[in-house]
N, C-alpha and C positions, 0 to 999 in steps of 0.2 A: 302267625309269624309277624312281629313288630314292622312297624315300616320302620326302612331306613332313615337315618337325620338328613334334612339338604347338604349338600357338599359348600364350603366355606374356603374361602381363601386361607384360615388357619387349618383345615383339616391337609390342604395342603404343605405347606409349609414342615407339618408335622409328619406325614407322612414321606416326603422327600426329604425331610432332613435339613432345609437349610439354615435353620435358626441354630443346630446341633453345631454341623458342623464348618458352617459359614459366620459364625458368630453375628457379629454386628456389621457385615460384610453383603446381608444379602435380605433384602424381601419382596412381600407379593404385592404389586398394589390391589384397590379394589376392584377393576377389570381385568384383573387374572394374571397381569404382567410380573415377569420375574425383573427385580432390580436392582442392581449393584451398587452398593453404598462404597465410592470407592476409601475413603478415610475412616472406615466406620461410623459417621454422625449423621446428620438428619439428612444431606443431599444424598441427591441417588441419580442413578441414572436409568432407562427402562431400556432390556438388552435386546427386545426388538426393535428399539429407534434404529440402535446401531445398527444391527444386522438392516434395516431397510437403506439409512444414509450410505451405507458402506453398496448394497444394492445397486444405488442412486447413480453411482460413480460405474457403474460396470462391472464389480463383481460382486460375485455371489457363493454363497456358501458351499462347502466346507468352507469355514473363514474361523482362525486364531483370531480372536480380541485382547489386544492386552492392555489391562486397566491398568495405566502405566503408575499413578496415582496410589493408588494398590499396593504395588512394587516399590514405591518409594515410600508409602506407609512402614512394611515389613521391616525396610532398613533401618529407619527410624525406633519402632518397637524392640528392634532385639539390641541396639544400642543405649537404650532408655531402661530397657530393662535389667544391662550392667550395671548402670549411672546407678541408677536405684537400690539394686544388690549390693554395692559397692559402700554405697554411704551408708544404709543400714546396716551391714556387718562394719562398719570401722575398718573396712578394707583398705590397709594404705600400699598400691598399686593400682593400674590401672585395666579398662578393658580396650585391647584392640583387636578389634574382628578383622576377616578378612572372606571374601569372596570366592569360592570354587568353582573358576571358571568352567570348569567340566561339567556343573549341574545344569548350566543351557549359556555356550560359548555365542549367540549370537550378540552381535556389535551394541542394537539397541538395549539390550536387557544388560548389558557389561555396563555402557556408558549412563544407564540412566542408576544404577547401583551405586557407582563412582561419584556422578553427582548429589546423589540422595544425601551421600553418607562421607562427603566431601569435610562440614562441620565435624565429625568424629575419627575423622584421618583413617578411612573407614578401605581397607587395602587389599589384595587378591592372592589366590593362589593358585598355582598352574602344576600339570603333573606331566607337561610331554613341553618339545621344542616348540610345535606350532602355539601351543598357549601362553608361553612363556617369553614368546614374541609379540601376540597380543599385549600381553600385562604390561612387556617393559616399554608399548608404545602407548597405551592408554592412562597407565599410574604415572599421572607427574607428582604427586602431592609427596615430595619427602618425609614425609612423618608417616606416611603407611607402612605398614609391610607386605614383602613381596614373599610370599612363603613359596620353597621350591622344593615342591614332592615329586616321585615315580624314579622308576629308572633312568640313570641318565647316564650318556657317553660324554665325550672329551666335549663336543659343541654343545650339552647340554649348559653343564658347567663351564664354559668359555662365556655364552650366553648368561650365565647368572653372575658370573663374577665382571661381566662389563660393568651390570646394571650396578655393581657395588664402585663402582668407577665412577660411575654418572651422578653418583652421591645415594643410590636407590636406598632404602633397607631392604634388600634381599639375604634373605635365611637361608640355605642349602640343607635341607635335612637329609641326613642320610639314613635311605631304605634296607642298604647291605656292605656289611663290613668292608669289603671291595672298594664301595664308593671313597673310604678315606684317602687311600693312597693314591686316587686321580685327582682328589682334591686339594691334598697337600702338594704335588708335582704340579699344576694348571697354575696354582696360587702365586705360585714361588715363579714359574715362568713369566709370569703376567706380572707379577710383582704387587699382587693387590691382598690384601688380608681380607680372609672370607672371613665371612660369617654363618656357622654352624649350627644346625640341630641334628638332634639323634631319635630317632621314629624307636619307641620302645614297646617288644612283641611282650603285650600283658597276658600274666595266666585267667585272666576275666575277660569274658566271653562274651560277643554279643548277645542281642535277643532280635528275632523276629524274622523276617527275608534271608536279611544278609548278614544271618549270626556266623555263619559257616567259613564265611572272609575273616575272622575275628581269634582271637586268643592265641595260644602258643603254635597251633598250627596256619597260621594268619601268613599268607604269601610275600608282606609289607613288614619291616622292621626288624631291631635287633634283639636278643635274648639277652639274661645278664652279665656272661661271661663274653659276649662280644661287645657289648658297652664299655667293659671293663680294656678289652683289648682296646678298641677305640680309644680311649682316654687314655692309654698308655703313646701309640701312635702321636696325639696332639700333644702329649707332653715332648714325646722324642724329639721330634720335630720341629720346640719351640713355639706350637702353637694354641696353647690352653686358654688366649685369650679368645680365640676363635669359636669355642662353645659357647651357644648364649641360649640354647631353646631345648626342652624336649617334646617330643611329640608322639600324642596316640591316635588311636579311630579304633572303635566298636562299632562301625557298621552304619550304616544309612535307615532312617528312621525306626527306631531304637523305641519302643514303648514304653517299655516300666522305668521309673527314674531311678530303681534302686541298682539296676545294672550299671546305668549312669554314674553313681556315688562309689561304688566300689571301684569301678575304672580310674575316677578322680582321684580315690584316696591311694589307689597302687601305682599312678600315674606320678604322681605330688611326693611321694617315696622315693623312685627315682631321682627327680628332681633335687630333692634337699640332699640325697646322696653326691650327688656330680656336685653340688653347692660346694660341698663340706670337705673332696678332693680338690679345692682351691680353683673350680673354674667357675668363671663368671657369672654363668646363666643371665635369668632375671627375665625368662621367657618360660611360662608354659601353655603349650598347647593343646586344647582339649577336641579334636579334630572337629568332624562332625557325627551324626547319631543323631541331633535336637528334630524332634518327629512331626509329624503332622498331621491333625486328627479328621480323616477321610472319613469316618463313617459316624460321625460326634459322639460315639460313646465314653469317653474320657476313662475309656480303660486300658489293660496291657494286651489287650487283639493286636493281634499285626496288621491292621490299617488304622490303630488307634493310638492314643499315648495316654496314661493317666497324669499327667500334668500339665500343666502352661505353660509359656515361654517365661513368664517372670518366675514360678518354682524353678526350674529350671537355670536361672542363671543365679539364682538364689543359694541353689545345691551344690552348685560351681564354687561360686565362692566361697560360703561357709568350707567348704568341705577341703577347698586347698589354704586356707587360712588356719583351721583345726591341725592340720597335720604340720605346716610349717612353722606353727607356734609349738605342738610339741618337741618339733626337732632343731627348736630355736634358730630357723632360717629365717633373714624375710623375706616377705611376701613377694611373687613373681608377678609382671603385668600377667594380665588372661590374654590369651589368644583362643577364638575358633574357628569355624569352617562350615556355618548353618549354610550351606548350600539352598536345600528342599526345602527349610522352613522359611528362605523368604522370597525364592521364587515360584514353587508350585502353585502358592494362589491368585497368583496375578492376570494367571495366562486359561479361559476358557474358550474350548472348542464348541462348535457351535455346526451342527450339518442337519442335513433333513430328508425328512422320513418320507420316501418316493414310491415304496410297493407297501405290498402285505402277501405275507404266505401264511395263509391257514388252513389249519386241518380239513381234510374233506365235509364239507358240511352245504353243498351243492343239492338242493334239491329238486333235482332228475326225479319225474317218476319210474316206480320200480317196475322191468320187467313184467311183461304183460305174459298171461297166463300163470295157471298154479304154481305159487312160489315153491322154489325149493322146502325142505326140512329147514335147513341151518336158518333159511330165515325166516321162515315160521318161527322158528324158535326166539330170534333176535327180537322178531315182534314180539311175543308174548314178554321178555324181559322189558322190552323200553315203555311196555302198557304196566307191567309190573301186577298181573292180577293175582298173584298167588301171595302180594303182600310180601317179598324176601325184605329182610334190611339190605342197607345199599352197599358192605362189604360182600354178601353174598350174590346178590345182583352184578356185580363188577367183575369177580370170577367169574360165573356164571358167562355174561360177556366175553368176556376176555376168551375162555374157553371157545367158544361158539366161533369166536373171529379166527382163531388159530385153526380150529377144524377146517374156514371157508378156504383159508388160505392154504391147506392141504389138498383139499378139492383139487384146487385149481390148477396146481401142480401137477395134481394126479389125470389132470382134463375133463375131471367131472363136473365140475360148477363154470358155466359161464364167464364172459368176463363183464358181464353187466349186472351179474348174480354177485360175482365179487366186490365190485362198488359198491351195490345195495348194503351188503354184509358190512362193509367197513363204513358206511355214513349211518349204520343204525346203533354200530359201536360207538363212534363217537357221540352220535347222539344218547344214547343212557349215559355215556360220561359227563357229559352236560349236567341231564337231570338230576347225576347223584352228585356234582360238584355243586348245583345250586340247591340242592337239598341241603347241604352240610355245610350252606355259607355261616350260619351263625349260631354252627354245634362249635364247642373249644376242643373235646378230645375223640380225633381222630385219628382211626387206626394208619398205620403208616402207608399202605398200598393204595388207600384213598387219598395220603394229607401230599402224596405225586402227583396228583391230579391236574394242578394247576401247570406244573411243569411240560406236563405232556400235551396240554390242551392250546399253551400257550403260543399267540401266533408268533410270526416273526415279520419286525418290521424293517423293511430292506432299506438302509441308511446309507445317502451320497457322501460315502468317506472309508481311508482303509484303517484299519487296525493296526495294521503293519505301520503304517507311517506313521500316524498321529495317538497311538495309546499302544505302543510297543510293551511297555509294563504288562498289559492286562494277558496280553497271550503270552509273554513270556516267563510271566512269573507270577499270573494269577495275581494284580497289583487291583485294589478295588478300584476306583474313581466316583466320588460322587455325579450320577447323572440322571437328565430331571426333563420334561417338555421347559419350553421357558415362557410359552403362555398358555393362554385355555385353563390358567391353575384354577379359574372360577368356577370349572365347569368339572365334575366327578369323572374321573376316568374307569371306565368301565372295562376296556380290555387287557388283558395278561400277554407278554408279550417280552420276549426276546430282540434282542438288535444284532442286525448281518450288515455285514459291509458289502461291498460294490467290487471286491477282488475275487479272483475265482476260485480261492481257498476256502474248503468247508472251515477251517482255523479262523477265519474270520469273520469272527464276532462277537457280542460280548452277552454271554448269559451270566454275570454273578452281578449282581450289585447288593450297594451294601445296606445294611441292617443294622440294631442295635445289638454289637459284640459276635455277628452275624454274619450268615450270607443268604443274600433272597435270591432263587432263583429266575422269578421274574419280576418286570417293573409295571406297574401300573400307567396305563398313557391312556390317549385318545383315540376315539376312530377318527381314522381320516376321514376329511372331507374331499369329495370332488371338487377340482382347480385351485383346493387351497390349500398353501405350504403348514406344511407343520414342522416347527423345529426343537432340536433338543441339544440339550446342553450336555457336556462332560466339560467338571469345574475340577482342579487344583491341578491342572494338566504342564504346568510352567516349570517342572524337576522333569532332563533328562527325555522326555518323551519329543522338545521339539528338537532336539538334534541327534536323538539315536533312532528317528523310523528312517526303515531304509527305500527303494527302490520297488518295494514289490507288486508286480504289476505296472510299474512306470506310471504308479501316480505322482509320486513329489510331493514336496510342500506345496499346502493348501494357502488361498489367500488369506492376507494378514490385514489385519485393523487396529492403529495406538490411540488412544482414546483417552481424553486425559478432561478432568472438571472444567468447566469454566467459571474461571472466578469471580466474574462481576453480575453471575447469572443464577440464579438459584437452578438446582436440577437442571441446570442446561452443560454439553460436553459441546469437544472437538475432535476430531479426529484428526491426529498431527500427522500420521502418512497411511497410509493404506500400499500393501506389498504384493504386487500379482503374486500367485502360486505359479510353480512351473509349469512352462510350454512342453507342449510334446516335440517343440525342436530341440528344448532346451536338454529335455530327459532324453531322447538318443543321442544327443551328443554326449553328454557324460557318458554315455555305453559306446563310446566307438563309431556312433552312426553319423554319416553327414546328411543333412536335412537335401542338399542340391541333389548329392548323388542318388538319393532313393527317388527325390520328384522324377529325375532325368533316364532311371532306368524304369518306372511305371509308364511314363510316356509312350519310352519304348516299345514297353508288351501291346499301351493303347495302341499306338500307332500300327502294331501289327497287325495288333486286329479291326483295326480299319480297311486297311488293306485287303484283309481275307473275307470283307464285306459282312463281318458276325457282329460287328460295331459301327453306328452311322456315323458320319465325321462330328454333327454336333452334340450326338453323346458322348463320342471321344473327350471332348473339348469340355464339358461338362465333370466327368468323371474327373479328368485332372485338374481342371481347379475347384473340386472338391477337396481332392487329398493332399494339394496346396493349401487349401485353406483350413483342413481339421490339423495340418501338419503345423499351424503355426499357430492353432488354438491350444483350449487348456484341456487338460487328461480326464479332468471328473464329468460327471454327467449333467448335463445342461437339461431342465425339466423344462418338459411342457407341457405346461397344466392343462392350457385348453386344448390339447388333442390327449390328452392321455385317457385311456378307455380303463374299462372295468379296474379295480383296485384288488381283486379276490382272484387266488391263482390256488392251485393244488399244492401241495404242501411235498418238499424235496429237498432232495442232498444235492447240491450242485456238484461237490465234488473236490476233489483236486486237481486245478486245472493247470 
């Protein structure tokens, strides 16, 4: 058997993926550090500095980083890469993007967007009243647009037609036929002339996740015969100048680009039709879909996309320019709605690997006096003297262990005979998993192996709150250790979170066009942290995890280059994660009233002499003091004892 190559910081890289799918966003130095190029160019920054300066100040991980740098790169990119589409087609129109505040509503990531893309009149869009409150207090730059999607009542539209008061460009697209006649009546009270789009239900269908949200049975927009009525409506009414946009969406990261083109060009249809019934338009919207390539295979997988952002807006334009020249319109400004593709890579989660569960492989010696049959027989497989091949050996196994676990049942085997039986099973899986480390075809009941064997390492962070996608809809995430890359990871291994749902954790990560079941990492070390990354986490995940378990949001860290420094950063604020006073309040709870009714119970039982006055007095300010700390688990290295535990379903707790 060859010996293996030493481990490399490119065997790294290669094997996590992040040259694939972190482009020019990410490397390893050569002491093993993971590091974030925030611009894509030669500076970088190394993301355990962060993680320690963020330390330094008082907390501690789970901790959001967000390379705000990053985020304001992404604005830039998918603006440039209109600019660019634009002049190489002889596109005469222009492109004005606009922001979805719904892909992560939070204030910093809204306001640093705003300003990034402030030079490109770079404008938002909201799909409910609380966001649409946001926008019209954040968007001053009149040249943006305000695009206004979702359902809406009388205050949604009273709300958007101020902002057309206040001079805004606010749009009102309409989702369902219905919405016109609130629109025309609010208009006409108010005395303001709206400004209109029409959300148009295409027979082109998304691809990927969220293809299902998509085409003629699509819960969002109108059919042809209700456009038609619409347009009839704003003509009655005297209001055809009020049409200025149409608008579609196929779905949230959308893979293949030819889904993409066919939407454009039956989108762009509509469009030069409403033209050519004499209203104005001079808007089209191509919502969002623009994807983001999670697992770097640059194909049509659904965590993949086979194109870039500049194909991409490349296909855009050719593709509504081709059809408004044949139906001799001209050209519409571009509007989108890339939500995901410019905030998902900004934002990495960053938590640490505090236990390990693995498989029984505790070496207890076995039962004293003459072993049973069943494990006589385990012996002679794990010695292997009869020479089987290792698919026969595994049955064989397998076999043996299901018989011991019959036994036991029936009360004939021990329960020390049973351990023995199941540490000799796992042991032959061992020997035949490193027997066929570097066979290529393996039969399938073997090529489980790793699966099965794989420990699991117990990660301070929930699932639920901070990678909602991945339980919810199987969404990959690239994730990775973020140092020790110098050093060969040697164990298979699963990630559990810290909630008391067996649902929380993550066994899929990604691969090329793929899914791996397990990740390759380190063995811990005793008293020292080991952390790990989950990167492009900044789409939808930091404001749709919820409460489960009453952890909250994790602490935050903005982190942005320093200019007059090579490789040197700052951190512009660092954000506590919620208090546990903070999280029963949001559920109803008042922090005073539960201190003042435990006291209570102390005090009783002081009284009843089953508690001494200064344990009393101890206990509650304890549960004053964890009641105003943070929810996640605060490690202590140097008391923490053995790292190896028996291997189990916690449950659903």
């Amino acid at each position: 058997m060859s010996k293996p190559q030493p481990w490399t910081t490119k065997d790294a890289e290669e094997y996590y993926g992040f040259k694939r799918w972190g482009g020019n966003n990410f490397s390893v130095d050569p002491q093993g550090h993971l590091c974030v190029h925030p611009k894509g160019d030669h500076r970088k920054i190394r993301i355990t500095d962060i993680v320690k300066e963020v330390e330094a100040s008082g907390l501690k991980p789970p901790l959001t980083i967000r390379v705000q740098d990053l985020l304001r790169h992404r604005v830039t990119q998918i603006n440039e890469a209109f600019r660019k589409a634009i002049d190489e087609e002889g596109y005469d129109a222009r492109y004005r993007g606009v922001f979805p505040i719904k892909v992560n509503q939070l204030r910093e990531v809204v306001e640093e967007i705003l300003d990034a893309g402030e030079e490109y009149d770079f404008g938002l869009e909201a799909g409910s009243k609380p966001e649409l409150i946001i926008a019209l207090a954040l968007l001053e730059n009149r040249k943006a647009l305000l695009i206004c999607n979702g359902y809406k009542d009388e205050e949604y539209i009273e709300l958007a037609l101020m902002g057309r008061r206040l001079g805004k460009q606010t749009i009102i697209v309409v989702e369902q036929l219905s919405e016109i006649d609130a629109i025309i009546h609010i208009a006409r009270r108010m005395g303001v002339q709206p400004h209109i789009g029409i959300r148009v239900k295409l027979t082109t269908a998304g691809e990927g996740k969220w293809a299902e949200s998509t085409g003629e049975n699509a819960k969002f927009g109108l059919t042809a015969s209700e456009i038609v009525a619409a347009a009839d409506k704003l003509t009655k009414a005297k209001m055809k100048d009020a049409l200025r946009l149409v608008h579609f969406h196929i779905g949230s990261q959308v893979p293949n680009i030819g889904t993409i083109k066919k939407a454009v060009v039956e989108a762009t249809r509509f469009y030069c039709e409403l033209k050519r019934m004499g209203f104005p338009m001079g808007l089209l919207d191509v919502g969002g879909g623009l994807g983001i390539d999670y697992d770097g295979s640059r194909s049509a997988f659904e965590s993949s996309m086979n194109y870039t952002m500049e194909v991409y807006a490349r296909d855009v334009v050719a593709n509504i320019k081709q059809v408004c020249e044949e139906s001799g319109i001209t050209v519409p400004d571009i509007v989108s709605e890339s939500g995901r593709a410019l905030v998902a890579p900004h934002s990495i989660l960053i938590f640490e690997a505090v236990d390990r569960i693995t498989r029984d492989a505790h070496g207890e010696s076995p039962p004293k006096g003459r072993s049973h049959a069943i494990i006589r027989a385990l012996e002679d497989i794990r010695k292997n003297k009869r020479k089987f091949d290792p698919l026969e050996r595994y049955h064989d196994a397998k076999q043996k262990r299901e018989d011991a676990h019959a036994l036991f049942s029936l009360g004939k085997l021990r329960l020390q005979e049973r351990a023995h039986a199941d540490r000799l099973f796992w042991e032959i899986c061992r020997q035949i998993r490193l027997d066929l480390a570097h066979t290529a075809d393996i039969p399938d009941d073997l090529a489980r192996l790793d699966a099965m064997l794989a420990e699991m390492y117990v990660c301070n962070f929930s699932v639920f709150q901070s990678l909602l996608d991945h339980w919810a809809l199987d969404q990959l995430f690239p994730i990775a250790p973020i140092h020790r890359l110098n050093e060969r990871p040697t164990v298979q291994a699963t990630l559990v979170d810290i909630t008391c749902d067996s649902d929380g954790k993550v066994d899929e990560f990604i691969d090329l066009e793929d899914v791996r079941r397990t990740l390759s990492v380190h063995p811990l070390k005793e008293g020292q942290p080991y952390y790990i990354g989950a990167f492009m986490v900044g789409a939808y995940q930091d404001i749709m995890g919820d409460l489960h378990n009453l952890f909250g949001r994790v602490n935050e860290a903005h982190v942005f280059l320093e200019d007059d420094e090579e490789d040197g950063f700052y951190i512009e604020e660092s954000i506590p994660g919620y208090s546990v006073e903070r999280i029963l309040g949001m559920i109803q709870y008042n922090s005073e009233d539960l201190c003042r009714m435990l006291k209570r119970q102390v005090d009783k039982a002081t009284k009843a002499d089953s508690v001494r006055p200064r344990e009393g007095v101890a206990m509650v300010d304890l549960y004053e003091r964890l009641i105003r700390g943070r929810t996640y688990l605060i490690p202590h290295r140097e008391e923490k004892a053995s790292l190896r535990r028996t291997k189990g379903n916690p449950g659903r707790g």
